[in-house]
N, C-alpha and C positions, 0 to 999 in steps of 0.2 A: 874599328870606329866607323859608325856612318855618315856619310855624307849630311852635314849642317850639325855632327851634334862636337863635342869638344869632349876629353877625361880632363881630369885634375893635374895631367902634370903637361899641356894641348899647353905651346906657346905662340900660337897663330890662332886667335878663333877667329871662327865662323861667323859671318855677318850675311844675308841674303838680303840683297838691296829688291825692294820690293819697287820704290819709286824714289826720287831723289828725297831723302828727310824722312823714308821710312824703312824700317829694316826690319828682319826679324832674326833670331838666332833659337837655336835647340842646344840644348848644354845635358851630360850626363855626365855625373860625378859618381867616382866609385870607390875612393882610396885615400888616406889620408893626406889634409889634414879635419875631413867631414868625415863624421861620425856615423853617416848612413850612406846608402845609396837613392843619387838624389838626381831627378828628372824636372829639366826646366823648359819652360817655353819665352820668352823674352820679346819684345817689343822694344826697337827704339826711334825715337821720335824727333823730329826738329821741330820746333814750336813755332818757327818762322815760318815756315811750311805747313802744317796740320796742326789748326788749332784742336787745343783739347778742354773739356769742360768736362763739370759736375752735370752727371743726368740723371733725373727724380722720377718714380714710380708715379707720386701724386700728381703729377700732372698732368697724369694722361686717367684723373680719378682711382686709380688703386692703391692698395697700400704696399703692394711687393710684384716683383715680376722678377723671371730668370732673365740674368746680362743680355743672352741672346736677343731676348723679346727685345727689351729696355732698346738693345743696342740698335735696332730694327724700327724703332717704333721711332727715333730720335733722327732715324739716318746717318747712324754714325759709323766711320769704316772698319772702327777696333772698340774694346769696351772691356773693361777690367769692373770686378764688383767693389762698393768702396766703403762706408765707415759701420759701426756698431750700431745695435738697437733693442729696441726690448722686445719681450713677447707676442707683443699687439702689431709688431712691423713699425712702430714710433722712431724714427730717427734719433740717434746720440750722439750729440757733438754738431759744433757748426757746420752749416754748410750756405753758398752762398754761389747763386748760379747767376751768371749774365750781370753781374753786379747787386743782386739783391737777397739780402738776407731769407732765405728760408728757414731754417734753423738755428734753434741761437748757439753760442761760446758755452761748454760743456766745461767749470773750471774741474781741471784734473790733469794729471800729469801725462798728456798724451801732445801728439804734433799736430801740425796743419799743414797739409799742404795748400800751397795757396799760386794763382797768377797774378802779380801786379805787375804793372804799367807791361804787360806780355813778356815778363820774366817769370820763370818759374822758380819756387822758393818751398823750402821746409823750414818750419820753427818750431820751439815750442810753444805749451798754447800761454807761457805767458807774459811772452813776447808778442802776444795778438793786439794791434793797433786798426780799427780800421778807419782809415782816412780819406775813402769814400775812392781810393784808385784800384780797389781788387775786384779781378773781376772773376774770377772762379776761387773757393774755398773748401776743403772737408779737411774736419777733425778725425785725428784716428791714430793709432800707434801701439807697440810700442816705436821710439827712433829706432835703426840699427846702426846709421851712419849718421855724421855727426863733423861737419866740415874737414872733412876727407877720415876719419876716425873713426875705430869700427868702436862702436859701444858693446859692455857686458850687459849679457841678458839671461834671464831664468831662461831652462833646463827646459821646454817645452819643446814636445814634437807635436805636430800638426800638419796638416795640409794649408801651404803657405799662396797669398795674395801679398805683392808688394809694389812697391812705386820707388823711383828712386830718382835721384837727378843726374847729369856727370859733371865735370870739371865745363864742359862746352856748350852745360845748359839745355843738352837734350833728355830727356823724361823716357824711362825704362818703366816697361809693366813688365812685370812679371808673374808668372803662375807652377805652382808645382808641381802640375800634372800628374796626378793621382799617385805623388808619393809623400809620405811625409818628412818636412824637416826639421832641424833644431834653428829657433832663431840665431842663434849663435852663428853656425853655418851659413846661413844666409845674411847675417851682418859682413861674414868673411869676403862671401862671393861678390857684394857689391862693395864691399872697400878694397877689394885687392886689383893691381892695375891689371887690366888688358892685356898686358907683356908673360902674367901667372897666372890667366885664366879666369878675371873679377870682370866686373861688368866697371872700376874704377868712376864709381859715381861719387861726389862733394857730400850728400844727403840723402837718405835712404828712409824708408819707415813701411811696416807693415799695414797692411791693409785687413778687414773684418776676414779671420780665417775659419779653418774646418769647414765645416758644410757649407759657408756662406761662401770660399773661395771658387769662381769661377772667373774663367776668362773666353772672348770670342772677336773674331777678326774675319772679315771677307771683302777684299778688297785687291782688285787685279787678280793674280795666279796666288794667293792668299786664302787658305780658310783654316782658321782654327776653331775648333768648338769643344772647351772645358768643360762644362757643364757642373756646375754645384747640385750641392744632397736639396737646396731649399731654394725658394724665391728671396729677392733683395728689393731692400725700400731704394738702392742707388748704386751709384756708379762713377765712370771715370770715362768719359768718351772723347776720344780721337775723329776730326772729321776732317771734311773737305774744306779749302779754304776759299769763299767766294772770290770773283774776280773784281 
């Protein structure tokens, strides 16, 4: 086993404290109870420490850019890719950056990730209220966790993008580094504790996968560069927190 990555039956992982409230970890999974072999790269965050937001293509006038750019264009120190869209690069599902509605509430049976009063939270979407205190939003899913509960999901392999929360309120990006997984598997790996090798997050939900999944980070002794098959209308960025 190498250095930073964990197997499936690892009851100590790996955490690389990059700065205090940011971490990252490398996980390989090769043996039951995952049905494939599976390479992850991981992010985890303290929100009180590194604010995170929804970051838009359109605001810099385009309709898509690869994470990396987005991530770069934003100044953001990490950047995971984030919800669905159609062929035009048109955003699907809400989103709602710095407090203001960019895109509307997509009704369907998908989650939200969402920050209010600088809590981080997953719901479904229709449990969506907004009462004017959230201040980042994206629609997207399916859940896999489900207040500590790993949910059943179709049979789908893919190259997986996800977000999740943990019991402590820090916020996991995740990416599966050019292999693919069964959502199933990856609902396991975030609801299983820390103690069995899970990332033991409260709430879990996938993020827009296959070609669209990329992830990128550079920040201190940090650099990761996922790279997706496509450009993305958005994102998920981690940044600096002014003083």
């Amino acid at each position: 086993m190498l250095m930073g990555q964990s197997d499936s039956s690892s009851t100590a992982p790996y955490w690389q404290k990059i700065d205090e409230g940011f971490e990252v970890r490398a996980m390989q999974l090769d043996a039951p109870p995952y049905q494939t072999f599976i390479k992850l790269r991981v992010l985890r965050i303290d929100l009180e420490k590194f604010p995170v937001r929804v970051i838009d293509s359109r605001v810099f006038g385009v309709a898509r850019m690869a994470i990396k750019e987005l991530a770069k264009k934003n100044q953001a120190l990490a950047a995971i890719n984030g919800g669905f869209f159609l062929p035009d690069y048109r955003p699907l599902g809400l989103l709602i950056i710095d407090g203001r509605e960019t895109n509307p509430l997509r009704q369907t049976d998908w989650g939200i990730f969402l920050i209010q009063d600088n809590r981080p939270r997953i719901i479904h979407t229709k449990e969506f209220q907004n009462e004017g205190t959230i201040s980042q939003a994206l629609q997207v899913g399916p859940r896999l966790v489900v207040d500590g509960r790993e949910l059943r999901l179709k049979k789908q392999l893919a190259r997986r993008s996800a977000l999740g929360i943990t019991f402590k309120n820090q916020i996991i990006f995740l990416n599966s580094e050019d292999t693919d997984v069964y959502a199933q598997d990856l609902a396991r790996i975030f609801h299983l504790p820390e103690s069995e090798g899970g990332l033991e997050c409260r709430d879990a939900l996938t993020l827009d996968g296959g070609p669209s999944a990329q992830m990128y980070a550079e920040y201190k002794s940090l650099k990761i560069d996922l790279p997706g098959r496509w450009p993305v209308p958005n994102g998920i960025g981690v940044f600096k927190r002014l003083p």
